[in-house]
N, C-alpha and C positions, 0 to 999 in steps of 0.2 A: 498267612495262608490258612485257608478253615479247613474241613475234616480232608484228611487225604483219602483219593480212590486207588493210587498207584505207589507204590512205593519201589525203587529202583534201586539196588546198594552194591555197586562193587560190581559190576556184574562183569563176566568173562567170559566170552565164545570163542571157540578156534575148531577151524574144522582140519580132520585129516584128511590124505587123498595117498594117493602109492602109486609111485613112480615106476612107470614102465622101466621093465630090464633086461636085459639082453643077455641069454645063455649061452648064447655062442661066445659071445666075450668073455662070458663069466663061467668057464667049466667049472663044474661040480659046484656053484655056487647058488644057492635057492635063496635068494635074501631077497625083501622088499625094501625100499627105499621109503619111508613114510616121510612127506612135507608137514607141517602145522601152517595153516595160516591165522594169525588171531583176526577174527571181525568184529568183534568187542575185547575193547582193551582195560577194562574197567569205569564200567559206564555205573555215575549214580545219577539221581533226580528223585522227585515227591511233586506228583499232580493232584490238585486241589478236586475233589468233587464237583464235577459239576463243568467242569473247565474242558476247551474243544482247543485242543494243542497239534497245532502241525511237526513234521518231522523231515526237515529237507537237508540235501546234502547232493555232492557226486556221486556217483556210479561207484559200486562197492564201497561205500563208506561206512557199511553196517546198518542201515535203515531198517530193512526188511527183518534182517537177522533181529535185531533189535525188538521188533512188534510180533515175531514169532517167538519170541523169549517172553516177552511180556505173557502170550497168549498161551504159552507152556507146550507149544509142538518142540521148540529146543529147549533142552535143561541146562542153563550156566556149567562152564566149569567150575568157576568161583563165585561166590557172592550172592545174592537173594532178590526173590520178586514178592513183593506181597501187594495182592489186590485186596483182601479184607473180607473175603467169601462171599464178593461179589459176582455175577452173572456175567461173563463175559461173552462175546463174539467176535469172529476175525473174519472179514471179507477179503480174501486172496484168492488169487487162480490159483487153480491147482491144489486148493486144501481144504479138506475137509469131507470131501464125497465119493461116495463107493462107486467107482464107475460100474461097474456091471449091475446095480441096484437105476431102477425108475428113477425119474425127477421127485415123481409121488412120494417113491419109501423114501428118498433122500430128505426131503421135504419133514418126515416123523420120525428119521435115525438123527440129525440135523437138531431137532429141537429137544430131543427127550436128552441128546449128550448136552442141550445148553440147559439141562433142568427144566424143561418144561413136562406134563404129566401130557399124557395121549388124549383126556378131553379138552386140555388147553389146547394143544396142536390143532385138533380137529375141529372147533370154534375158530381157529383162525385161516384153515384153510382154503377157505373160497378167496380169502380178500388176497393171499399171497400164489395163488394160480393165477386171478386176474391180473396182479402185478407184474407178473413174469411177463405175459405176454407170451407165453412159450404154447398153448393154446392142443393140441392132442401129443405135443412131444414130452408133455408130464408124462406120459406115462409111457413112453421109452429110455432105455438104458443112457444114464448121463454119458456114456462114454460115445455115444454118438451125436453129442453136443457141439456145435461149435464154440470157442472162446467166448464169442458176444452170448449166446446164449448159457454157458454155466454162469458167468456173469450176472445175467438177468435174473439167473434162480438164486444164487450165491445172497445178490442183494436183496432180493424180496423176503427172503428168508429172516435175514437180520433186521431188515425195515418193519417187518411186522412183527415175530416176535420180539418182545420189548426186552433187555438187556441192560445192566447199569452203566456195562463198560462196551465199548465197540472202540476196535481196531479196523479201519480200513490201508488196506495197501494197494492203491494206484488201482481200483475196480472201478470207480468214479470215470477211469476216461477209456474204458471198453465198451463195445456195445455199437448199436448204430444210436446215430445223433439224439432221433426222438426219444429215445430208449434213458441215454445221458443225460438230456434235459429234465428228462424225469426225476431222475432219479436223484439228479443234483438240488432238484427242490423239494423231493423226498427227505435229503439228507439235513437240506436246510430247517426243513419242520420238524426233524426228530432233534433236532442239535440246539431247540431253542426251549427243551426239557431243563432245565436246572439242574435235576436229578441224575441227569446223562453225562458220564467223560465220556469223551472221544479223542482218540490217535487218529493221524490221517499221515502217511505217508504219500507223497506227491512229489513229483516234481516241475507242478504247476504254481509256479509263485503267488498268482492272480488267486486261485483255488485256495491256498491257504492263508493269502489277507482278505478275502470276504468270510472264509468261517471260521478262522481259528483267533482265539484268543491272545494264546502265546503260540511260541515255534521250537523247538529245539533244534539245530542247527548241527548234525553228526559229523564229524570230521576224521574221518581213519581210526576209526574204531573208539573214540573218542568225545566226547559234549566238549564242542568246540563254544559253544553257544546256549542259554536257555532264559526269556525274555518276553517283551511284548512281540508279537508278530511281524507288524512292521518293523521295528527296528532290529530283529535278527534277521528279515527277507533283505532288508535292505545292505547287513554286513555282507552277508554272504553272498549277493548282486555283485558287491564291488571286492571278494577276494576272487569272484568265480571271473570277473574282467580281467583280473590281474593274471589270473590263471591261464586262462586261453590264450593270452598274448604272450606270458614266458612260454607257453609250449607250443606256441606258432599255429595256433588255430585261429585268432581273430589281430585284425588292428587295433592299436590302443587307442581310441576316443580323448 
């Protein structure tokens, strides 16, 4: 493996939640009931520079958790992230923008937190309005966005300012089509940088054997899997067959 961009060690997520409780059953008793659930059970890995790694798995198997930990919106319980004080970015709904703030300010609060300086931004500005496509809704409050559209800014954002590392989590299949097509061969020309890692969380199989290198394969809070692409899409193809047919969702083949 040559220089690492990621480094993963041990890592530990568990979220709390407090369980509804009932005073009438419970005179005089004011107590919360707190759950843990772990979504990372001790996850390690080391991704190579330069390397374009998919991240696939079922539905709550720790994925997202996983690339928001990388990205340092969650802080581990246990164990370490080191990127190398490199520039990072995360394309996710839902993170990162002040909704009562423009697309515009977003667009200069957005870059100056990924370390970019306010004449860098504003040199890049024209190319990442045109890209949006969001066309006089820059300059209304992101909170009267639709999905496809924070989307559009979400990714333009990261597509132009340049980044060493980029996290995407499933923003690739928001949007209307032409919007998508775009942006999937945006994704492809930024990913054929050398100098670029990239995560992608999907769970598009197709999506991650045309651009990922390797896969990581998440299994209940766990690296069930970490490899060439193909050959972790293809384990996981044939535990997720075995799967649906022990739990009576498909025929077996």
């Amino acid at each position: 493996m040559g220089e690492i961009a990621i480094e993963v060690k041990d890592v530990k997520v568990a979220y709390r939640s407090m369980k509804s409780f009932s005073i009438r059953k419970n005179p005089g008793k004011i107590r919360q009931r707190r759950d843990y659930y772990e979504a990372l059970k001790g996850v390690s890995f080391q991704v190579a520079r330069g390397k374009i790694v998919g991240i696939i798995g079922k539905n709550g198997s720790g994925k997202s958790t996983l690339l928001k930990t990388i990205a340092g919106v969650f802080s581990p319980d246990e164990g370490t992230v080191n990127t190398f004080g490199s520039r990072l970015s995360l394309l996710a709904i839902g993170i990162g923008f002040q909704s009562n703030l423009s697309g515009l300010e977003n667009i200069y609060l957005s870059g100056l937190l990924l370390g970019f300086t306010e004449k860098e931004i504003k040199e890049r500005l024209p190319e990442i309005i045109e890209f949006s496509e969001l066309g006089g809704f820059i300059y209304k409050p992101v909170q009267t966005y639709s999905s496809g559209m924070y989307s559009k800014l979400a990714f333009s954002i990261t597509a132009i300012l340049d980044t060493e590392i980029i996290l995407i989590d499933e923003v690739l299949s928001v949007g209307d089509i032409n919007f998508r097509e775009k942006s999937y061969e945006k994704m492809k020309e930024i990913i054929k940088d050398k100098n670029k890692t990239v995560m992608i969380v999907s769970h598009s199989n197709a999506s991650i054997l045309e651009l990922c290198d390797e896969a990581i394969w998440i299994h209940d809070g766990l690296v069930k899997e970490y490899g060439p692409a193909g050959k972790v899409v293809e384990d996981y193809e044939g535990f997720m067959k075995r799967y649906r047919y022990r739990h009576g969702e498909t025929k077996q083949k």
